[in-house]
N, C-alpha and C positions, 0 to 999 in steps of 0.2 A: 843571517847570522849577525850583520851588522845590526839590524835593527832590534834584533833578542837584545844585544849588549847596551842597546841605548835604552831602553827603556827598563832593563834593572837597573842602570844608573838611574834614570831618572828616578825609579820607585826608591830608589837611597836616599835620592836627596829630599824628596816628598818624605820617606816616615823620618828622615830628619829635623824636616821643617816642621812637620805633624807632633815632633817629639817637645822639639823647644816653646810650639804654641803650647799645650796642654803642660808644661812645665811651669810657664809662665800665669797661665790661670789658676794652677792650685797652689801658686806662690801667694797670691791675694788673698787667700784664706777667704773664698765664698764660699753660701751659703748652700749652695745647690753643685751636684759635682757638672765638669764639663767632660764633655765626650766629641772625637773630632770621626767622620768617616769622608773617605776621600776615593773619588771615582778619576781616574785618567787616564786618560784616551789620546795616544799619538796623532801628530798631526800630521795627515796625508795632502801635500801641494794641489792634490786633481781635485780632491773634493771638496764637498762647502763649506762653510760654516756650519750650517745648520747639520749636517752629517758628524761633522765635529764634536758639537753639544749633545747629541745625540747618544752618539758613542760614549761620552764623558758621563752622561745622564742615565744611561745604563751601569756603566760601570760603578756607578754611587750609588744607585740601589740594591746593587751586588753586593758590595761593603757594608752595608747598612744590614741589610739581612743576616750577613757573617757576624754580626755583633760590633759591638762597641768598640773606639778606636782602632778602625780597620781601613786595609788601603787595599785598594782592587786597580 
């Protein structure tokens, strides 16, 4: 349960941060639009790194699939 609750915080403060970055590119008025998609994957103490990127590196191509500006 603990961890359900951490990590909808975390995904809060991700499409927040997701929100202000894409806020702040289409403040610059370019030329091409920007699109952010975001994979994150808690961090487990037992396991490696490389399980880490892993899991994170999954879950970005989950997002990416789901369409544009998306967070998995």
């Amino acid at each position: 349960m603990q961890e359900a609750r951490q990590l909808r915080l975390f995904k809060n403060v991700a499409t927040s941060s997701v929100n202000q970055v894409l806020k702040a590119f289409r403040a610059c008025d370019l030329e091409h639009d920007v699109t952010v998609s975001i994979g994150l994957a808690p961090m487990d103490p037992k396991a490696s790194l490389q399980s880490l990127i892993a899991r994170g590196d999954s879950t970005l191509y989950r997002a990416k699939q789901q369409g544009r500006n998306c967070l998995c």
